[in-house]
C-alpha positions as CSV (number, residue, x, y, z in Angstrom):
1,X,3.4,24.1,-21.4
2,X,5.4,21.2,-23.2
3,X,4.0,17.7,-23.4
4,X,6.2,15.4,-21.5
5,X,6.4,11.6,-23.3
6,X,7.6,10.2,-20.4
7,X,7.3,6.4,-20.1
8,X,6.9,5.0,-16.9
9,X,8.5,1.5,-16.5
10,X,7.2,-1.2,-14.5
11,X,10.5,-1.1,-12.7
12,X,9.4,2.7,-11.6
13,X,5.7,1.8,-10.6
14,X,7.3,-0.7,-8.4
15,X,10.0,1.1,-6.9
16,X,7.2,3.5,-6.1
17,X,5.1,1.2,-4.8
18,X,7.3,-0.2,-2.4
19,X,8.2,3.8,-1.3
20,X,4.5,4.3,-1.0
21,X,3.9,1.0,1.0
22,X,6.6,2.3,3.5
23,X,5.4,5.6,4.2
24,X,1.8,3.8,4.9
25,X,3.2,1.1,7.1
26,X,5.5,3.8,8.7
27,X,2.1,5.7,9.7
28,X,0.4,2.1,10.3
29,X,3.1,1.2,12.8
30,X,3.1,4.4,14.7
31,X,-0.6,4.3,15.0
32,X,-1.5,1.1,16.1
33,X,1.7,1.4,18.3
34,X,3.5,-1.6,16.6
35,X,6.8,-2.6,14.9
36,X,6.9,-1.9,11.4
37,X,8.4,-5.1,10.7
38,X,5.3,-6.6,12.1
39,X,2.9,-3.8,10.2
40,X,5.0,-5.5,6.9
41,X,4.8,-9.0,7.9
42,X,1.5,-8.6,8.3
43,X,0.6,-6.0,5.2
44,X,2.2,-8.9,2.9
45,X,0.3,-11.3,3.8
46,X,-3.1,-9.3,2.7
47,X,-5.4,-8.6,-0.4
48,X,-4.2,-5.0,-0.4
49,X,-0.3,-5.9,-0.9
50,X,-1.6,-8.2,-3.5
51,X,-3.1,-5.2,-5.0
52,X,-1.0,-2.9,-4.6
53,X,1.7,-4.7,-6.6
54,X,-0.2,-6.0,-9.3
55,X,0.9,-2.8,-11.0
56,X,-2.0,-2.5,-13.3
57,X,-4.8,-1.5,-10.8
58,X,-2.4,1.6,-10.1
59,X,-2.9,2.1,-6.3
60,X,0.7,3.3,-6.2
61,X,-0.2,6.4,-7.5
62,X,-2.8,7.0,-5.2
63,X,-0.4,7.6,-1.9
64,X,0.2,6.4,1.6
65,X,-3.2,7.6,2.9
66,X,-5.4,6.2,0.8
67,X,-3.2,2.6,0.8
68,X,-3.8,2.7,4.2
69,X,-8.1,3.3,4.1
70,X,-7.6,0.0,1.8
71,X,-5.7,-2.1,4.4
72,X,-7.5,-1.0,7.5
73,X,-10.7,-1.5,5.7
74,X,-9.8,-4.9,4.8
75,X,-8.8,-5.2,8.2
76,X,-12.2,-4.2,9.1
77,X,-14.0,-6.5,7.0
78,X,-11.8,-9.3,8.0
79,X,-12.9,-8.7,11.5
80,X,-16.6,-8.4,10.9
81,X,-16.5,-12.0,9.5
82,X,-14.7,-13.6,12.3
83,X,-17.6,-12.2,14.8
């Protein structure tokens, strides 16, 4: 087993970010029987988008399901309030 030094750029955590947010908001969309460009008008306007791409909390590497818990909880929260 080799040790890799790989250095992952911002530039990749972002491109991966952005794949990651677009499998989630493909699933989003379907699920809540939606456009995606609505699911990602409405994703970028939320706490999760802002955490997702501040790169350092590193929620792109955790995948499109778990992105997802994030924003529907948020979602969830956000509706609790308003009651």
């Amino acid at each position: 087993m080799t040790n890799s030094s790989f250095i992952v750029t911002d530039a990749l955590k972002e491109t991966t970010a952005i794949t990651v947010m677009r499998c989630m908001l493909m699933s989003y969309a379907r699920d809540n029987h939606i456009l995606f460009e609505q699911a990602l008008l409405d994703f970028a306007k939320s706490n999760t988008y802002e955490a997702l791409f501040d790169l350092e909390t590193e929620i792109w590497k955790e995948g499109p399901t778990y992105l997802k818990t994030l924003y529907e909880k948020e979602l969830n929260n956000a509706r609790s309030n308003t009651l």
